[in-house]
C-alpha positions, 0 to 999 in steps of 0.5 A, spaced: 496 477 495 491 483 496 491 488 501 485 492 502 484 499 503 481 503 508 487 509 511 489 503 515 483 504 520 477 501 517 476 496 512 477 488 511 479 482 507 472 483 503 472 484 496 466 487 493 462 484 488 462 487 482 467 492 482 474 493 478 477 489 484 473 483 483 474 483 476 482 484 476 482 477 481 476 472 477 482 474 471 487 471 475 484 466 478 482 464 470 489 463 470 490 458 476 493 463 480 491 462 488 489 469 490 488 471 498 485 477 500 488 478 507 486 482 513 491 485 517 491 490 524 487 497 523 491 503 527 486 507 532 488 511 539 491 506 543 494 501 536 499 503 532 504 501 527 508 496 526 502 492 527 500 492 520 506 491 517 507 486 521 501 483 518 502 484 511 509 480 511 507 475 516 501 473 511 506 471 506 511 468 511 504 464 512 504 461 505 511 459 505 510 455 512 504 452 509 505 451 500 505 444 501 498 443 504 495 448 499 500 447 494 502 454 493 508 456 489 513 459 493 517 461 487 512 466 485 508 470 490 507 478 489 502 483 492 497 487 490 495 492 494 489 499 493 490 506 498 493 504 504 493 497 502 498 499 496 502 503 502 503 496 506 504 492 501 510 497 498 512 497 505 512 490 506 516 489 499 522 493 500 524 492 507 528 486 509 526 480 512 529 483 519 524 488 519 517 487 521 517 480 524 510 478 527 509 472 530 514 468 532 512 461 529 513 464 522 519 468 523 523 462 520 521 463 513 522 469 509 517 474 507 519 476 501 515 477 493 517 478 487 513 484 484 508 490 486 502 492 484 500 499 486 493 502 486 493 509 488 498 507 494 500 513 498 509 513 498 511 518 502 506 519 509 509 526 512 507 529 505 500 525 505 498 528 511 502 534 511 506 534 517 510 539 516 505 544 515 506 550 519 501 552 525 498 557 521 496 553 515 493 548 518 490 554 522 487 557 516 486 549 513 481 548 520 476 554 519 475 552 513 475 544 513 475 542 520 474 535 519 481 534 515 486 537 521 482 532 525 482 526 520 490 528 519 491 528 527 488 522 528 491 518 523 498 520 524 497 518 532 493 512 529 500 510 525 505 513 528 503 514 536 505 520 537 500 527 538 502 531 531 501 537 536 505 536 542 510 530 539 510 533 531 519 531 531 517 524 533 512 523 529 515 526 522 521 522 523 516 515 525 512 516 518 519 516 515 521 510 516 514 507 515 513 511 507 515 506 501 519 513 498 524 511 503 527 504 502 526 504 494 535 501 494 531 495 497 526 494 492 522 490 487 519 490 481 513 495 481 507 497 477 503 503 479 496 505 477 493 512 479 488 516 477 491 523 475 485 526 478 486 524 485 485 528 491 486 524 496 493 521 494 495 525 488 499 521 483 505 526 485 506 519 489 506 514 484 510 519 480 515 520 485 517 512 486 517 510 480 523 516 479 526 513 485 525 506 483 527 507 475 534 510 478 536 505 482 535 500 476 529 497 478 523 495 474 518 501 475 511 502 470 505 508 472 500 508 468 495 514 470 488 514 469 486 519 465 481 523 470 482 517 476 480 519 483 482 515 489 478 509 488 476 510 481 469 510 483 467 515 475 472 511 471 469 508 465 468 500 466 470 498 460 476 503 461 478 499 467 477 492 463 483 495 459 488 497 466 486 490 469 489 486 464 495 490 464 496 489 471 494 482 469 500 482 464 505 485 468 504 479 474 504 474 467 511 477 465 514 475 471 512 469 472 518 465 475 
């Protein structure tokens, strides 16, 4: 199942044609695996998390109320996700199947899958937007980058619903329960690709998961992106051509 990026405000279920994504896809659809791109809520001013959580796993519960029409194989499902997208489908992965129940008519079956793959997903979201910086940092940050203090604000209130200036608390304790960091003794086989030259969302988060998950006993591979941005829009296609087959391998080795 791919979960597309976009901050969680933009973005949809299309793939783009030609791009390392399609690629990654075309690969497992050559052997027989059935891929479903999914849409899911996008955050703004007045619509906030959990929504596109609730999303995110109420698709999975979707394929198992639905395997036998479409002949899904509910024994084998996994998520692949990009930026945001690997947010949700980490977040989605780790919490239990009490957590983030949506529609009524698919809470009887279970949201659970077998593995994750990651790509350049953010994991700790009061790190990602730098929500404990203090007034005169963000200050400093703003003469110079107004836009970024802007972008910050509006997505933390975006996620969390809460304003980062007048409810700062509430905020940083809300987008600790929704970062991925938080719920690792609940998770899953998980392969992360991330370039090592990202800015958006530096490969810290990638590297500090992948810690976390190996000390609980949990499958955890990182494969850095030799000078990767988010999105690996500059690295090589035939590069990428190796990194997806190892996505590839990774869904291939734990197949049930």
């Amino acid at each position: 199942m791919y979960v597309h990026g976009g901050a969680w405000a933009k973005g949809d279920k299309t793939v783009r044609a030609d791009s390392y994504i399609e690629s990654f896809i075309l690969k497992l659809v050559d052997k027989n695996y059935a891929v479903i791109s999914i849409d899911n809520t996008l955050v703004s001013e007045t619509v906030h998390f959990p929504l596109p959580i609730q999303d995110t796993k109420d698709a999975v519960r979707w394929v198992r109320k639905n395997a036998e029409k479409y002949n899904f194989d509910i024994n084998n499902i996994g998520f692949f996700g990009a930026s945001s997208g690997a947010h949700l489908s980490m977040l989605s992965a780790y919490t239990n199947d009490t957590e983030y129940v949506g529609s009524p008519g698919l809470s009887a079956y279970s949201g659970k899958v077998n593995y994750v793959v990651s790509n350049f997903g953010p994991t700790d979201l009061n790190n990602l937007l730098h929500t404990r910086l203090g007034k005169f940092p963000v200050t400093i940050v703003g003469w110079f980058f107004k836009p970024i203090v802007e972008i910050r604000q509006k997505l933390v209130m975006g996620i969390s619903g809460y304003d980062i200036q007048t409810e700062k608390r509430k905020a940083i304790d809300y987008l600790e329960t929704v970062s991925p960091i938080n719920d690792v003794e609940n998770g899953i086989p998980t392969f992360m690709l991330h370039g090592n030259k990202d800015k958006v969302a530096p490969i810290k988060h990638s590297k500090r998961l992948a810690r976390k998950l190996k000390k609980q006993n949990i499958e955890a591979t990182l494969v850095v992106v030799k000078d990767g941005t988010h999105g690996f829009g500059n690295t090589d296609k035939a590069y990428l051509n190796q990194l997806t087959d190892k996505m590839v391998d990774f869904i291939e080795s734990h197949k049930k």
